[in-house]
MILO-886379 format. One record per residue (C-alpha): x, y, z; residue in one letter; residue number from 1; chain. Coordinates in steps of 0.1 Angstrom, whole numbers. Layout:
<atoms>
[[X, Y, Z], a, NUM, A]
...
</atoms>
This chain:
<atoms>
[[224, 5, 38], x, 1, A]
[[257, 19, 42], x, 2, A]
[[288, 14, 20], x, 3, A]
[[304, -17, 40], x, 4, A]
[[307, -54, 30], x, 5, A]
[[301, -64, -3], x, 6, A]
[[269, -38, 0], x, 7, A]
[[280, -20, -30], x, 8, A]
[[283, -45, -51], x, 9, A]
[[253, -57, -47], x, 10, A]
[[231, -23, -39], x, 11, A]
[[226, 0, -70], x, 12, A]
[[217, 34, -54], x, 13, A]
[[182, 41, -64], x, 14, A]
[[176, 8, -80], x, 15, A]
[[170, -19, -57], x, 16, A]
[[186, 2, -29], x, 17, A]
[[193, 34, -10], x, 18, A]
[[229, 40, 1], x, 19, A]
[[227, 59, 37], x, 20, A]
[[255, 81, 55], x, 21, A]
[[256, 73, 93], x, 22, A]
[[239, 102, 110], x, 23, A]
[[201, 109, 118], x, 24, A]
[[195, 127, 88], x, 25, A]
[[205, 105, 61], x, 26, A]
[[192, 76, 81], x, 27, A]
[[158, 90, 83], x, 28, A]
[[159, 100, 45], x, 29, A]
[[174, 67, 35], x, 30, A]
[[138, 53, 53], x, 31, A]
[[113, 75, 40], x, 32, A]
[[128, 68, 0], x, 33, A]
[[127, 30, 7], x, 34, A]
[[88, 37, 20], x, 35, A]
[[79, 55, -9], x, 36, A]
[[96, 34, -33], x, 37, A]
[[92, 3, -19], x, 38, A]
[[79, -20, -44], x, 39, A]
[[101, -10, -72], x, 40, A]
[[130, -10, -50], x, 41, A]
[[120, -49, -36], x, 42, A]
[[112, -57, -73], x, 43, A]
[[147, -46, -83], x, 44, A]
[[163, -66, -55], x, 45, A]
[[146, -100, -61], x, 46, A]
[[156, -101, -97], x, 47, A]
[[194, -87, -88], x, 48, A]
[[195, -112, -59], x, 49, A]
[[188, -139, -80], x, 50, A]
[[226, -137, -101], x, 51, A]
[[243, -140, -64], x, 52, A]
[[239, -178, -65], x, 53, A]
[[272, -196, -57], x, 54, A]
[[273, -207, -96], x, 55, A]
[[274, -176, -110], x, 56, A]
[[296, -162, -83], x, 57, A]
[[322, -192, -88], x, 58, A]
[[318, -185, -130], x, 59, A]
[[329, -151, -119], x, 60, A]
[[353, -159, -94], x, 61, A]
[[370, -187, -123], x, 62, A]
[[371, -155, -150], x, 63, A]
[[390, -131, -124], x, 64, A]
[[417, -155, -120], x, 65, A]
[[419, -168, -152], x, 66, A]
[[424, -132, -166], x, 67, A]
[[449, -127, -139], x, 68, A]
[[467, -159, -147], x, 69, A]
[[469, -150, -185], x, 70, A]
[[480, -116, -172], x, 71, A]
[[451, -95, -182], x, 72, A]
[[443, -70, -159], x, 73, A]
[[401, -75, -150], x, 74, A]
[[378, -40, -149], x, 75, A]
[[385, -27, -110], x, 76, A]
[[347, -11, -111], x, 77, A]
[[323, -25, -133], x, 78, A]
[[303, 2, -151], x, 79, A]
[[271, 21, -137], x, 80, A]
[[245, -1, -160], x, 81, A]
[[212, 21, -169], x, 82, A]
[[181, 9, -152], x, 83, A]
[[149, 22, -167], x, 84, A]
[[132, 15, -131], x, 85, A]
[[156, 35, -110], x, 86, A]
[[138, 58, -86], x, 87, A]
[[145, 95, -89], x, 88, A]
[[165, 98, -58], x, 89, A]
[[198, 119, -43], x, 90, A]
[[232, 104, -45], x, 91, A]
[[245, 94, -7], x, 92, A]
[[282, 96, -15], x, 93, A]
</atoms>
């Protein structure tokens, strides 16, 4: 995918993803990782997938604007978590 949308918050390059420039090239490598990765990348996704429900995204919605109410200022980028099954691949920024 490329970086538009909520796509990266929800792809983790490598993990249950691959992040794509738009021209021929990336597009093309972007297909052949996803091929040769396929089932740890679709693994990866079904259990990420799985925390997008509307409960937990309301839970997280309620604790950004109750830490903006009390005045705390919420993490802007949520740290890169380590993933033991993350596919050796190269970064797309």
């Amino acid at each position: 995918t490329t970086r538009v949308g909520n796509m990266p918050e929800l792809i983790t390059h490598g993990h249950n993803g691959v992040f794509i420039k738009r021209d021929a090239q990336s597009i093309l490598e972007g297909v052949t990782i996803a091929q040769e990765h396929l089932e740890v990348l679709t693994s990866n996704m079904k259990k990420e997938i799985q925390s997008w429900s509307w409960k937990n995204r309301g839970q997280h919605y309620f604790e950004m604007f109750d830490s903006l109410i009390a005045g705390k200022c919420p993490v802007t980028r949520i740290p890169k978590r380590f993933y033991p099954e993350t596919v050796p691949i190269p970064n797309a920024d």
